[in-house]
N, C-alpha and C positions, 0 to 999 in steps of 0.2 A: 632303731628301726621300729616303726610300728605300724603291727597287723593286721588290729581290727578285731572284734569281736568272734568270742568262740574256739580262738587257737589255745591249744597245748602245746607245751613244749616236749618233745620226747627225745633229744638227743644232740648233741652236736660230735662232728668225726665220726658220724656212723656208719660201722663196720659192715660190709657188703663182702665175701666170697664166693668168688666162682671156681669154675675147675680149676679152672686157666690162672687169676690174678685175682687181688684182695685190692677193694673199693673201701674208699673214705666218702659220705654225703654230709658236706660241711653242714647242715642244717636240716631238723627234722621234727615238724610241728602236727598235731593232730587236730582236723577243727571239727569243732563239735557239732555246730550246726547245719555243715556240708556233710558230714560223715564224711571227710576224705583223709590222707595225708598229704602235704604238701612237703615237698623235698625243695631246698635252695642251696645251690651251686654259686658259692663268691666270690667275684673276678676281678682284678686289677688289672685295670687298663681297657684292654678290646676285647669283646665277646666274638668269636670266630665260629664259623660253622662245624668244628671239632666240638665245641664246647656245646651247643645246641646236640649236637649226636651223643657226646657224653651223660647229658640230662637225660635226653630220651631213653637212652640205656637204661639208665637210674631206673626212671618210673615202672618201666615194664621190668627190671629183676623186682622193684620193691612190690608190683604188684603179685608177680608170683610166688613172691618168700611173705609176705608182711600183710597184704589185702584180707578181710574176710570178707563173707556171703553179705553184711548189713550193710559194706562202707562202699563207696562209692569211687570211681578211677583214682586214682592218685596224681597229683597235680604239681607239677614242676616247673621253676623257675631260677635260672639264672641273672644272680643280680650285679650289677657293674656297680663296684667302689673307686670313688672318688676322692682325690684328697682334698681338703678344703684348704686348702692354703694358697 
């Protein structure tokens, strides 16, 4: 997979808790020339409108636990794996 310019990498399985239930974000990169985070969600098979709400979850707890005053929204994306065979 490749990103592009600017990305860090800062975690993969990253641990999310709420009250309620304990979150894994398969992927979690910091770019430096966005000031954002990007969080990536990876699926096999079909991306479904659960999964889309899943992400979106993501972004808004990672904004409230993780964001500071300099960095900019947090940016998420769910990516569909393929097999190549």
């Amino acid at each position: 997979m490749e990103l592009g310019k600017g990305f860090a990498f800062m975690g993969r399985q990253q641990h999310i808790r709420t009250d309620a239930e304990d979150y894994f974000i398969d992927l979690v990169f910091y770019n430096v020339i966005l000031k954002c985070y990007v969080l990536i969600d990876l699926k096999i098979g079909k991306i479904t409108h659960q999964d889309v709400r899943q992400m979106d979850m993501y972004v808004k707890m990672y904004d409230e636990l993780k964001r500071t005053s300099g960095d900019n929204p947090t940016i998420g994306d769910c990516t569909l794996l393929r097999d190549r065979f």
